[in-house]
N, C-alpha and C positions, 0 to 999 in steps of 0.2 A: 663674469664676462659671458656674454650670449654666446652659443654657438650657430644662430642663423646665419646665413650668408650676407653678408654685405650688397656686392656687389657682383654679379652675376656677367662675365666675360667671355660668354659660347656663343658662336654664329652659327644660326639657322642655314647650313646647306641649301637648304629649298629657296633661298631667297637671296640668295647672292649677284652680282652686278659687277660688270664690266666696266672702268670708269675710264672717260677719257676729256683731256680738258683743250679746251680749246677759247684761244684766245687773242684780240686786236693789239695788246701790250700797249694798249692804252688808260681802258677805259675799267673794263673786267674782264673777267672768265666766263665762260660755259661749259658744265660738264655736264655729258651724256653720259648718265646709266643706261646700260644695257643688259638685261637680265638674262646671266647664263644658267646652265642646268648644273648641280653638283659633279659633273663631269668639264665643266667650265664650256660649256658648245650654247649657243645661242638657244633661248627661250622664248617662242615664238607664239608661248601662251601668255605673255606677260608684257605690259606696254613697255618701251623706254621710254626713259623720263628725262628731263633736261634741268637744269638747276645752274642759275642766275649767282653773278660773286660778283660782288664789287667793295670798297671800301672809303669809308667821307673820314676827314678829318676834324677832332673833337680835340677839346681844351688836354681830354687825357692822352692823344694821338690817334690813332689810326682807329676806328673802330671799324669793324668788318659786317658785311650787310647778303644777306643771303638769301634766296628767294628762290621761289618755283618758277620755271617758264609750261605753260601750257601750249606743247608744237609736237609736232608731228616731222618736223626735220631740225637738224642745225641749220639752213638757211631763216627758217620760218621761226626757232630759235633766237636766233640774232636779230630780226627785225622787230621784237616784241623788246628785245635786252631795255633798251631806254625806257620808254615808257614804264614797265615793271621793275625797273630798278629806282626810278623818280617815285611811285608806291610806294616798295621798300623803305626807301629813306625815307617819307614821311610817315608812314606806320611807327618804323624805329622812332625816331625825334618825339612822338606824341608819348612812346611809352616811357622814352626817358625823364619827359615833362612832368609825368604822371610820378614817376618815381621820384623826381625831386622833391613834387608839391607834397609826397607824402612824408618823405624825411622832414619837409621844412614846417610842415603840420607839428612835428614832433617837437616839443618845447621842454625844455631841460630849465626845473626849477632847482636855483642855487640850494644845497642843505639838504636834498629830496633824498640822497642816497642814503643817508643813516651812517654815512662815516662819522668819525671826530671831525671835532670842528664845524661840524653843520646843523640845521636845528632837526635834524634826522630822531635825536635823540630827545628831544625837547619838546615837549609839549601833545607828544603819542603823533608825531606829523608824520607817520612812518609811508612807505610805497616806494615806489621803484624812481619819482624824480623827472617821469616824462608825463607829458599831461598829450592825449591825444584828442 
């Protein structure tokens, strides 16, 4: 067993954010980072950021769609939400496409695996059984 770290779970002080979400209860959320100082007080060397939620419905349920807004207010926030979230969701949809086309690329020849009962064993046809 290694003894490298895995998974590494410490938050940078220096870069911490006030988060607060706001939202139509409709449509999505908006949340505003505002970046405080390790003393938790406003960081007025550092931009707030605003950050875009919304969620489409997919054969598996709910998927969840997340995005940047580039504003300088929550008004100015909120008037970008739609258009950047119509983005979002076709960005997502294209990479989900993409992932399919590549599972369904993947073609599983019956006997490939080299179990019993396949010709795995038969004829030196040996490999893993997916042909990409």
């Amino acid at each position: 067993m290694s003894n490298s770290k895995q998974f590494d779970a410490s938050m940078n002080p220096a870069e911490l954010y006030l988060e607060e979400i706001f939202t139509d209860q409709k449509i999505g959320s908006i949340r505003r980072l505002t970046p405080v100082t390790p003393a938790g007080e406003p960081d007025p060397e550092r931009q707030v950021l605003y950050m875009g939620s919304t969620q489409v419905m997919s054969p598996m349920g709910a998927l969840p769609i997340n995005f940047p807004l580039e504003a300088d207010s929550i008004g100015e926030a909120a008037e970008k939400f739609g258009a950047e979230a119509e983005a979002a969701v076709e960005r997502t949809a294209k990479e989900l496409e993409e992932l399919r086309r590549e599972q369904a690329s993947k073609i599983v020849v019956p006997g490939q695996g080299g179990g019993p009962g396949g010709m795995g064993g038969m004829g030196g046809m040996g490999g893993s059984g997916i042909i990409t």
